[in-house]
TIVO-312551 format. One record per residue (C-alpha): residue number from 0; y, x, z negated; residue in one letter. Coordinates in steps of 0.5 Angstrom, whole numbers, plus 500, padded with zeros to 3 digits. Example, Ala and Ser with C-alpha at 12.3 -4.5 7.8 and 13.67 -1.06 7.14 Angstrom:
residues 2
+-----+-----+-----+-----+------+
: seq :  yy :  xx :  zz : type :
+-----+-----+-----+-----+------+
:   0 : 491 : 525 : 484 :    A :
:   1 : 498 : 527 : 486 :    S :
+-----+-----+-----+-----+------+
end
This chain:
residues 334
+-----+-----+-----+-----+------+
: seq :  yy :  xx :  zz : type :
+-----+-----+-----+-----+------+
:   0 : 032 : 687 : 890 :    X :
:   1 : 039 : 688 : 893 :    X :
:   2 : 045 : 685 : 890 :    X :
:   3 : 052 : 683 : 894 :    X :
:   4 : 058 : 685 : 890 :    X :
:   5 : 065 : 684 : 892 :    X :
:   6 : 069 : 690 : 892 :    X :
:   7 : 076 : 687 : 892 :    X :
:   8 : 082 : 692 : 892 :    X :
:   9 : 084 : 688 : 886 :    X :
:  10 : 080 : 691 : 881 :    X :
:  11 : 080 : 698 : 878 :    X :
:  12 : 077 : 704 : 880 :    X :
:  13 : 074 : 706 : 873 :    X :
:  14 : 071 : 698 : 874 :    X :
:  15 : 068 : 699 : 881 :    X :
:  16 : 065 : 706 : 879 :    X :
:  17 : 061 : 703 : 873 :    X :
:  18 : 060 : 696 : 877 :    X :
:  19 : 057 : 701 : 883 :    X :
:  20 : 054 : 707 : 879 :    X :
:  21 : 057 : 712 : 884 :    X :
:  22 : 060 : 719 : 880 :    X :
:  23 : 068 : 721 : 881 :    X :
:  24 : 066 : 726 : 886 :    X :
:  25 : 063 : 720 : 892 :    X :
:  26 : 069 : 716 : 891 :    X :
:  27 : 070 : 716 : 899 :    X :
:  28 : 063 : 716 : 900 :    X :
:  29 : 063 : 708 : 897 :    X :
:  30 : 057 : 704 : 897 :    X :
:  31 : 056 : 698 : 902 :    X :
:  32 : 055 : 691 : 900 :    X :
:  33 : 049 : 689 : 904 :    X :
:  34 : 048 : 683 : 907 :    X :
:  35 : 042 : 679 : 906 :    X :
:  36 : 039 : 674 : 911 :    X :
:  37 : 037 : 668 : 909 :    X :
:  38 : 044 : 666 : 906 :    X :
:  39 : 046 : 659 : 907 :    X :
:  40 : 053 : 659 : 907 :    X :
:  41 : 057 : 654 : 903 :    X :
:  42 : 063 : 653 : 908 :    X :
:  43 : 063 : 653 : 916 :    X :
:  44 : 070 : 657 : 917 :    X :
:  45 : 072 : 663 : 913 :    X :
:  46 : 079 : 664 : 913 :    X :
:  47 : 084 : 670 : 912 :    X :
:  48 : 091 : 673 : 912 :    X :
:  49 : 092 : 680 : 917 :    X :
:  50 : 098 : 683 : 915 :    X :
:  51 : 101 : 690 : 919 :    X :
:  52 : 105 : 696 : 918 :    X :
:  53 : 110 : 693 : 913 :    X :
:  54 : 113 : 699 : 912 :    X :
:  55 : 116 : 698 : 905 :    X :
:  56 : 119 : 705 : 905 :    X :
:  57 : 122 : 705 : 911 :    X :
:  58 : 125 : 697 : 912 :    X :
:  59 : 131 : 696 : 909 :    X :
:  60 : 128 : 688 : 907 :    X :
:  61 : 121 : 690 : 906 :    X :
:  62 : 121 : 687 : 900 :    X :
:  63 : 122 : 680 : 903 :    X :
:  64 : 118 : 680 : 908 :    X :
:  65 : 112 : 682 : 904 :    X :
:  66 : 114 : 676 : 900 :    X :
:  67 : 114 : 671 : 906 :    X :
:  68 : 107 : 673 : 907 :    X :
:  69 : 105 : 672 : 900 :    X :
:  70 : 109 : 666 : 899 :    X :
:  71 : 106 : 663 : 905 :    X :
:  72 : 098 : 665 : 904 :    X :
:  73 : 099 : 662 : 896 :    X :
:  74 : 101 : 656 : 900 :    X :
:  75 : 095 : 657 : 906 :    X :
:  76 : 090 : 659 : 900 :    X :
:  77 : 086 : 663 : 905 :    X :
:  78 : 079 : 666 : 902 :    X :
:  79 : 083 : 674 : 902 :    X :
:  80 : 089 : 677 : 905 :    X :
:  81 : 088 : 685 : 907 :    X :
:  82 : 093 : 689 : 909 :    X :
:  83 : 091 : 694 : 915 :    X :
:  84 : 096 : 700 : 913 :    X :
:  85 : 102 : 704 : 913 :    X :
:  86 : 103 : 699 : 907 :    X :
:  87 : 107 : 705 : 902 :    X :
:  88 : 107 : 711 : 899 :    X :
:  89 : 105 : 712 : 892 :    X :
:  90 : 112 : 712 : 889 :    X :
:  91 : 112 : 709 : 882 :    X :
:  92 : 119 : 705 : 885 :    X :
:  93 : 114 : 703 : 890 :    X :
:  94 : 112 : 698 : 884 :    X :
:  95 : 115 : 693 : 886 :    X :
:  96 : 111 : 691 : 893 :    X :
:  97 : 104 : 691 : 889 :    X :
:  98 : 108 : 686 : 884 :    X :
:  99 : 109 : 682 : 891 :    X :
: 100 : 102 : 684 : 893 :    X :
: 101 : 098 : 682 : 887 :    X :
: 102 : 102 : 675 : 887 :    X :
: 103 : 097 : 673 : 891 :    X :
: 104 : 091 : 670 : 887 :    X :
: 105 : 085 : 671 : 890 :    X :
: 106 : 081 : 677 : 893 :    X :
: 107 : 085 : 683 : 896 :    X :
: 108 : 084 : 689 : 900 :    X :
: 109 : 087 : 695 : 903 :    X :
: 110 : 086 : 699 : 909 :    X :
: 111 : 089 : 706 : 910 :    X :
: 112 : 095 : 708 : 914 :    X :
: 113 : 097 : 714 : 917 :    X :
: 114 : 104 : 714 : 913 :    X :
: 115 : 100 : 711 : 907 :    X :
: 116 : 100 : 719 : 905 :    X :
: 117 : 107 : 722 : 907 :    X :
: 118 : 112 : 727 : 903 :    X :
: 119 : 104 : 730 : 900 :    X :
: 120 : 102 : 724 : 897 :    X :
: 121 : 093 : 724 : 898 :    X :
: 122 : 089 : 719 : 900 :    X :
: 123 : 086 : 719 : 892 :    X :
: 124 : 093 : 717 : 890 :    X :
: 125 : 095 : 711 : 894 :    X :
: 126 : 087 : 709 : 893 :    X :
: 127 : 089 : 709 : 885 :    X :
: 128 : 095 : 706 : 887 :    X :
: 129 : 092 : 700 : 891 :    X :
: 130 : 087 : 699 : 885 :    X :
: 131 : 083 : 700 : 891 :    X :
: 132 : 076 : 702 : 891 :    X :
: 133 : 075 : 707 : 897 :    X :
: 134 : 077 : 708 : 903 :    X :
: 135 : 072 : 706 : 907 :    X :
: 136 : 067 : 700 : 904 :    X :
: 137 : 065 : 693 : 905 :    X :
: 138 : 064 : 686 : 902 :    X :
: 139 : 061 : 679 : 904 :    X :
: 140 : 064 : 673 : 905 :    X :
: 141 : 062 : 666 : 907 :    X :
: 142 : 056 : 670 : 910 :    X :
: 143 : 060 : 674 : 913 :    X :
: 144 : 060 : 681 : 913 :    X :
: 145 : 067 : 685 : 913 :    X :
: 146 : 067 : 693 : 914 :    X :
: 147 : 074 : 697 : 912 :    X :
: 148 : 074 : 704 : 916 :    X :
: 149 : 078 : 710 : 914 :    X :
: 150 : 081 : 712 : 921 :    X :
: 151 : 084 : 718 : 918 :    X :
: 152 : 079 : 724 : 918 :    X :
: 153 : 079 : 730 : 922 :    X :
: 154 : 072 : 732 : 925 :    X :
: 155 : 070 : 739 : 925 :    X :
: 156 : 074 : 743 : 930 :    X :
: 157 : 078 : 738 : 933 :    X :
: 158 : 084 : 738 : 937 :    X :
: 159 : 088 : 733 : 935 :    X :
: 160 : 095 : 734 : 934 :    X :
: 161 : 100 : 730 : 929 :    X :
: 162 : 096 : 726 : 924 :    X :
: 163 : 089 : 726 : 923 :    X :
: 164 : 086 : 721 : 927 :    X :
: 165 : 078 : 720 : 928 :    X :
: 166 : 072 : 718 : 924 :    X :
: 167 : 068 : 724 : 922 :    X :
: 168 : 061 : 724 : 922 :    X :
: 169 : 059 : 722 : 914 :    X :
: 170 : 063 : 716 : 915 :    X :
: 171 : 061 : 715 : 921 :    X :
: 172 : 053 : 716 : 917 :    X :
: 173 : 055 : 711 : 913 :    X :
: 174 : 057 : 706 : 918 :    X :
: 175 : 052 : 706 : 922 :    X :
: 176 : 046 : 705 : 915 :    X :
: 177 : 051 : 700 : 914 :    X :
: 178 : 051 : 695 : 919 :    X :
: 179 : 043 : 696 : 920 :    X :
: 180 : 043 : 693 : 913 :    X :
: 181 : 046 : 687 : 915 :    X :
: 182 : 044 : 681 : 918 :    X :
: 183 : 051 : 677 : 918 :    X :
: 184 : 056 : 677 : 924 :    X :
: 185 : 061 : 683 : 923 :    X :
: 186 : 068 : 683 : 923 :    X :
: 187 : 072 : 691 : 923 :    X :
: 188 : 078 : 693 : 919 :    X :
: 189 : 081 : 700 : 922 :    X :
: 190 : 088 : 702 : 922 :    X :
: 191 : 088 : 705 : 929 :    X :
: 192 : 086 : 702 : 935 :    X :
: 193 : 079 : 704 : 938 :    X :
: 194 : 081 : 701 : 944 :    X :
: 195 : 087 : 705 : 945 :    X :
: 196 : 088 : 712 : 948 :    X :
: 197 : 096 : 712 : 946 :    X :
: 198 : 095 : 715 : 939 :    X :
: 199 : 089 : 710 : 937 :    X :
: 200 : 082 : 713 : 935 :    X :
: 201 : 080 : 720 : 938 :    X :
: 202 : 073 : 719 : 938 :    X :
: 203 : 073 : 710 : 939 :    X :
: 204 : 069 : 711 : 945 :    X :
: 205 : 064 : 713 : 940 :    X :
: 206 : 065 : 708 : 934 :    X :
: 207 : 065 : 703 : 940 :    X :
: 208 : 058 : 705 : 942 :    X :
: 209 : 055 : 705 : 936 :    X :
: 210 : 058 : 696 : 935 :    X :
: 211 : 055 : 696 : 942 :    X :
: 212 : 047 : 699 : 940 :    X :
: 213 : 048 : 696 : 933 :    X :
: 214 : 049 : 689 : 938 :    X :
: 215 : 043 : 691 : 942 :    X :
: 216 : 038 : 693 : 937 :    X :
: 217 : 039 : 686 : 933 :    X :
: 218 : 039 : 682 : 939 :    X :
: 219 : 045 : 678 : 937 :    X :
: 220 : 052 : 680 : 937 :    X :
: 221 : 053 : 681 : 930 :    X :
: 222 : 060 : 686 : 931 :    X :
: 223 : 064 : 680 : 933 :    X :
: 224 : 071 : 682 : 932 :    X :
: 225 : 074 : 689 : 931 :    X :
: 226 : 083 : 689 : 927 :    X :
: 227 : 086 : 695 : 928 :    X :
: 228 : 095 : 695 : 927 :    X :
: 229 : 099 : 702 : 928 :    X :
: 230 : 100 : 701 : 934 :    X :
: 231 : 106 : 696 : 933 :    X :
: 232 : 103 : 692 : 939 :    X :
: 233 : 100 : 686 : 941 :    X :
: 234 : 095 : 685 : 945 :    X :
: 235 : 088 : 683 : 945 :    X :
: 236 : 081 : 686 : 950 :    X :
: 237 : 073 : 685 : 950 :    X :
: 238 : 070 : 691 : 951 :    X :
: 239 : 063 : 689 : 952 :    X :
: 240 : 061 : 683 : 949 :    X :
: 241 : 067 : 685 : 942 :    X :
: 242 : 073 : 683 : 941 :    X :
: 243 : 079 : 688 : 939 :    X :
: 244 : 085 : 685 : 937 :    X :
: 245 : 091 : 688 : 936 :    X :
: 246 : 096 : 687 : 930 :    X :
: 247 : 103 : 687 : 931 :    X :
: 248 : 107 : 690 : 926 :    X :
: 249 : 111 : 686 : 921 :    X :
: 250 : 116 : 689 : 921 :    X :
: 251 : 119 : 694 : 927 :    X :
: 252 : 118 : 698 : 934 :    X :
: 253 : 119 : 705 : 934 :    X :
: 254 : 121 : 707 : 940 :    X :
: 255 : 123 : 715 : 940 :    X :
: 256 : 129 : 720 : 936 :    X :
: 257 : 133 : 719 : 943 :    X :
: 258 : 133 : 711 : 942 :    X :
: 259 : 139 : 710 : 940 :    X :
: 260 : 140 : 703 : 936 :    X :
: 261 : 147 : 698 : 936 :    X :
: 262 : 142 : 691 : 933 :    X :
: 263 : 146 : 694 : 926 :    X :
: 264 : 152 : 698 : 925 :    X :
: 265 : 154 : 705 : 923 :    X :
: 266 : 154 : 704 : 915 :    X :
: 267 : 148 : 701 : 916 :    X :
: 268 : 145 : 707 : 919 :    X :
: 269 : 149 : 711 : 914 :    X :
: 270 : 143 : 708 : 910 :    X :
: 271 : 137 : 707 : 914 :    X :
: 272 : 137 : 714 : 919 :    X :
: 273 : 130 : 712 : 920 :    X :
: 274 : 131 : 705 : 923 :    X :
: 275 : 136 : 708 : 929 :    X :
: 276 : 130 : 710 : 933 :    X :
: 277 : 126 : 703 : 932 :    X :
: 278 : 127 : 695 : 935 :    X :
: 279 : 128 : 691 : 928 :    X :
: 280 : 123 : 684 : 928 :    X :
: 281 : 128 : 679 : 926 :    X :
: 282 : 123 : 676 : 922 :    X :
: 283 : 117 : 679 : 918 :    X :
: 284 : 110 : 677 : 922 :    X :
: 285 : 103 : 676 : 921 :    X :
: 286 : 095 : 672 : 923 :    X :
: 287 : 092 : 668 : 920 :    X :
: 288 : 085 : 669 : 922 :    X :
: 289 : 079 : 663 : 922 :    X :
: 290 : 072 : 665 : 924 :    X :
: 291 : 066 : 660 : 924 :    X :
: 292 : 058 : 660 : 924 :    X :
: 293 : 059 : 657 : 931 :    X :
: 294 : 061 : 662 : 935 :    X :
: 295 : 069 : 661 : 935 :    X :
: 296 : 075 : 666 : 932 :    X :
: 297 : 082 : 662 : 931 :    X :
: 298 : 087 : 667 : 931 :    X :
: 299 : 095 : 664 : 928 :    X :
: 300 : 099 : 669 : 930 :    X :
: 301 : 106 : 669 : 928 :    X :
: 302 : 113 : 669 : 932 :    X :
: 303 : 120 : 673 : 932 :    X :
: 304 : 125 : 676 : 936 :    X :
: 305 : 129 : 683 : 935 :    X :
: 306 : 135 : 684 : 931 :    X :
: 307 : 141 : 685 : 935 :    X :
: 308 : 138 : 681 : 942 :    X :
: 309 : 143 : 684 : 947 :    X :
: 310 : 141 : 691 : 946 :    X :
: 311 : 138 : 695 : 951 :    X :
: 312 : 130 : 695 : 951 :    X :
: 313 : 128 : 701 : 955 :    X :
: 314 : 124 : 700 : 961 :    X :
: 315 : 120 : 707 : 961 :    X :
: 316 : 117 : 706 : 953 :    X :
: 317 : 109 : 710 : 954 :    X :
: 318 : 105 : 704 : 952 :    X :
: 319 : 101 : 700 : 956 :    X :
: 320 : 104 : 693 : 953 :    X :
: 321 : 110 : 689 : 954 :    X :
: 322 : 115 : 690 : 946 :    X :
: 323 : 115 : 685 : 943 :    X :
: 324 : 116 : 681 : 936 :    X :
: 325 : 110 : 677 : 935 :    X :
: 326 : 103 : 676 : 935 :    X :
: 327 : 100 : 671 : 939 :    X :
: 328 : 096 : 666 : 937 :    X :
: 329 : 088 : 666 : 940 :    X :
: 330 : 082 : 662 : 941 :    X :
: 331 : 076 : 666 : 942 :    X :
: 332 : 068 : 665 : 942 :    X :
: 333 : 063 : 671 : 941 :    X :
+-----+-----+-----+-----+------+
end
């Protein structure tokens, strides 16, 4: 008989191998929570707190924006918050962000960015960090079902240049063994888009297809909603029946090493190099995310504008979507 467990990334990894059964040597070969049918769920929306691209080591008040997020969550009460990476580096003074982090009460969970493992850190060491049990997994909620992806893997003989940023063929396995267990509506995590071409997953079009043969051989639209960040964007499509929306980042734009910022003066710059080449969001920004068993997803997104408003914003940027500072709020239905 199946059991549903909850893998919450508030616990830690020596627990979730001996609640999981699964050797050292599979950490990232995690075990799925598998939906059962037949479940009556208890309430009519699960709802939960989306935050993205925080940059703790990069944002010079990154501090504060997480705990905006935290304070704001504790007072919402959502049913889980997750973060879809670039969220920190391992770094013992890096401490001071899961303290925010694990202020918040109830269930949290992590999803993997590609600067999660700058200056040689590995995935195992910011997974331990996090109290995360793996890099890709899933769980069970209010009769839902929730899958976290690791878009950071490199498929045998690829061409692709700078980060890793594809979903290699045991994961690729496991999702697909995952998602054919599952009777409950679905609802992805990734870091990278897969409806993005500009830097998003190198092989989405695959991972796209397969939600779509899994909707298919269910007869219902079980793949309802795909969450990616990383592109520091916000945007929303509906890619045959599913929609994939981006989540902006909380923190900033990153244009390229020839912008050069005046939203703050040179001292500041003295001490944050890095924040030169970017467009800093005044405010930190994140959705609150609400989906029923009626068929509607309620995305509230949040609202800011850029540091320093009269500097120039250049006309030729290579993404698709407008700059801007917030993340819209959305009315869907699947």
């Amino acid at each position: 008989m199946n059991k549903n467990l909850n893998i919450s990334c508030n616990f830690s990894r020596k627990d979730f191998l001996k609640i999981s059964g699964i050797g050292l040597g599979s950490l990232l070969i995690p075990t799925s929570v598998i939906g059962n049918s037949g479940f009556l769920p208890k309430k009519r929306v699960i709802k939960f707190g989306v935050i993205s691209d925080l940059h703790f080591d990069l944002m010079h008040d990154a501090s504060d924006r997480a705990q905006k997020f935290v304070d704001h969550m504790i007072s919402e009460r959502p049913d889980f918050i997750i973060q879809l990476g670039d969220f920190c580096m391992p770094k013992p003074q890096n401490k001071k962000l899961m303290d925010i982090w694990n202020q918040f009460p109830g269930d949290k969970y992590h999803v993997l960015g590609n600067h999660d493992t700058d200056s040689g850190f590995t995935k195992e060491q910011a997974l331990n960090f996090w109290n995360c049990p793996s890099a890709y997994y899933s769980f069970d909620k209010e009769g839902f079902h929730f899958v976290v992806l690791d878009g950071n893997e490199k498929v045998e003989n690829s061409q692709v240049k700078g980060y890793p940023r594809e979903i290699a063929k045991v994961q690729l396995d496991w999702l697909k063994e995952d998602l054919s267990k599952t009777n409950l509506r679905t609802i992805i995590f990734c870091h990278q888009g897969f409806d993005n071409s500009e830097g998003g997953i190198e092989n989405g079009m695959r991972v796209r297809h397969l939600f779509e043969q899994i909707n298919k051989e269910a007869g219902f639209k079980k793949v309802i909603l795909v969450l990616s960040g990383h592109h520091h964007s916000n945007y929303h499509n509906e890619i045959n029946g599913i929609h994939y929306v981006q989540i902006n980042s909380s923190s900033y734009y990153w244009v390229n090493e020839n912008y050069n910022s005046k939203a703050f003066n040179e001292e500041f710059y003295k001490k944050y190099p890095l924040l030169k080449y970017t467009i800093v969001y005044k405010d930190p920004i994140w959705a609150l995310i609400g989906v029923d068993h009626k068929n509607n997803i309620s995305i509230k997104g949040k609202e800011s504008s850029f540091v320093g408003q009269n500097q120039s914003i250049p006309e030729d940027l290579a993404d698709i979507y407008p700059v801007s500072a917030k993340i819209d709020s959305r009315k869907l239905k699947y």
